[in-house]
Phi, psi and omega in degrees: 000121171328173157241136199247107182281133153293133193309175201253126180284173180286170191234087206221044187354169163172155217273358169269322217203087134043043206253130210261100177298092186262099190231171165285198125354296210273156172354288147332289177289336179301284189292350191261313188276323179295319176299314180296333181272349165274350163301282176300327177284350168264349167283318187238056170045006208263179188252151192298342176263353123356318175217142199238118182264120166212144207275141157227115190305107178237166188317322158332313206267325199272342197250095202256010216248002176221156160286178158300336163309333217273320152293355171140348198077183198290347182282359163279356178234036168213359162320296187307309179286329178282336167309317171299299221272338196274316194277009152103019158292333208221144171250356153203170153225142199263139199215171182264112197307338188292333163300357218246100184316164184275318178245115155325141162299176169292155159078358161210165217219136156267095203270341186272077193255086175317162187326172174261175222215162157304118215256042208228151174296163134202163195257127180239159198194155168242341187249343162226160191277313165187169211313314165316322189273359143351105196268161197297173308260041155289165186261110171241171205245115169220175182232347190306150153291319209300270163009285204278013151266320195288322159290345168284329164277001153266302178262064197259010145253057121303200198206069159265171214229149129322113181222094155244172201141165171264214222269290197301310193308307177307322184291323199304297214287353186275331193281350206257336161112335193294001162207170186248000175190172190203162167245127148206182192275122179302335173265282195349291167327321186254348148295329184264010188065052154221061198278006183273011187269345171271132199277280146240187180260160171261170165306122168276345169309324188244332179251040222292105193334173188273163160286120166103328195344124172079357179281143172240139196215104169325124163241159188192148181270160191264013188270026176244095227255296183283353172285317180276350150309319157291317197272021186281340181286356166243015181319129148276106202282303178286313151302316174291330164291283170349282179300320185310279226290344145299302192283348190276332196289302194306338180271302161336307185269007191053003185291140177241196207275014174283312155226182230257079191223138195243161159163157201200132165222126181241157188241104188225123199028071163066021168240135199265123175245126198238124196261137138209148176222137178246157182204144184281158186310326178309333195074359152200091221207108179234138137247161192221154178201149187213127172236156172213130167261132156275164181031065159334152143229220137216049146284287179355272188325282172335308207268338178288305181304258202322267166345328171261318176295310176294351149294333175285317201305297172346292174293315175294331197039144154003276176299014178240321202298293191275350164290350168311298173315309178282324155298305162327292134349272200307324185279316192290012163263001200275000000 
């Protein structure tokens, strides 16, 4: 059944009407969304009632007993919110980028990047210090591909496990013993004030961050002309180049939350330095490829992202890309 768009209205908040916030559940996202809406009431004046934060429930959120490879990819924790936001309940939604597929539905666009949060993993553990001090068949727990390869290629007689939940669930079962050490991404933590459950941070050199990681990234359909007027005042201009040239590698390579793909691009005095790596689930079989721009924009940025997938793809070939899939498969049923 089609969806029936609503005409698009004047853009004017009010505490009758609204500017309608569309998010997940979880905690996280809870925090993700009250930052965008605080952002905006200091930016145009408004008042906290001004804006309706409503939780939208996806498939992603509700189904926790398998992994995510096994379902579908990234398009589970953002279907639900975008069915809203295209047929005109919702006037943005805020979703966390590494959630976010490389192609949008028609008719909607991510114009928004709040400042970027720290993009880098890290590991908590009550029983080692990192991930090295780790003893040979401890357990550690991700739901990430990216994560349980990159630890099998640093550590590979350790033991991982399939660990999903949101962020406070995951901390309960590492307290509770049920893995002896677990990754998660350090600005969740540090957005949500629990940056003290963290043992260290990894390296992004050796540990190369998720796409979009630590990014908080706007969606708006693209006929809402005042909506993307407003939210240009909290635009972070340099994150958003950092994510175009990620999501351009990641697009290149067709990838999803299906394989095991990496990539960071950071901006230091005005030259873009770009890390991506793709890796088999075993962890052990990598290409890695590093570009550097000077002065970004963002075509610069697009075509630079683009131009490292097709070195990977090149350098990786074909048979090394589908065999991620079939290799996958097989452990992620074990």
């Amino acid at each position: 059944m089609s969806l029936q768009i609503k005409a698009e209205p004047s853009l004017h908040p009010t505490p009758e009407n609204p500017l309608r916030i569309g998010t997940r559940g979880s905690p996280l996202a809870l925090a993700q969304a009250r930052q965008t809406r605080d952002r905006l009431m200091a930016a145009h004046g408004l008042s906290e009632d001004c804006f309706s934060i409503q939780v939208i429930s996806t498939a992603g959120d509700r189904i926790q007993d398998r992994p995510l490879s096994q379902l579908g990819g990234k398009g589970l924790f953002t279907q639900e919110i975008e069915d809203k936001l295209l047929s005109g309940d919702l006037d943005l939604a805020v979703h966390s980028t590494k959630d976010m597929p490389t192609i949008l539905p028609d008719g909607l666009e991510m114009t928004t990047f709040l400042p970027r949060e720290d993009p880098r993993d890290a590991f908590l553990s009550h029983s080692a210090k990192s991930l090295e001090d780790l003893p040979a068949g401890a357990v550690v727990g991700t739901a990430s591909l990216r994560r349980q390869a990159l630890v099998r290629r640093l550590r590979p007689d350790l033991k991982v496990v399939n660990y999903r939940g949101n962020v406070q669930t995951r901390l309960e079962k590492l307290k509770n013993g049920v893995v002896d050490a677990t990754l998660l991404a350090a600005a969740g933590l540090n957005r949500l004030d629990l940056s003290h459950h963290i043992t260290t941070t990894l390296p992004r050199d050796s540990f190369v961050p998720a796409i979009g990681q630590g990014a908080v990234g706007l969606e708006v359909r693209s006929s809402a002309h005042d909506v993307k007027a407003m939210l240009s005042a909290i635009h972070d201009h340099t994150t958003a180049l950092c994510v175009i040239a990620e999501r351009a590698f990641l697009r290149e390579l067709d990838g999803s939350c299906r394989t095991p793909i990496a990539g960071h691009a950071r901006i230091e005095s005005e030259t873009m330095l770009f890390h991506g790596l793709v890796i088999s689930i075993d962890g052990q079989e990598a290409h890695e490829v590093s570009h550097v721009l000077e002065s970004p924009d963002e075509n610069s940025a697009a075509r630079l992202g683009m131009m490292a997938g097709k070195t990977i793809r090149q350098n990786a070939g074909e048979e090394f890309l589908a065999a991620i899939l079939q290799h996958e498969t097989v452990l992620e049923t074990r």
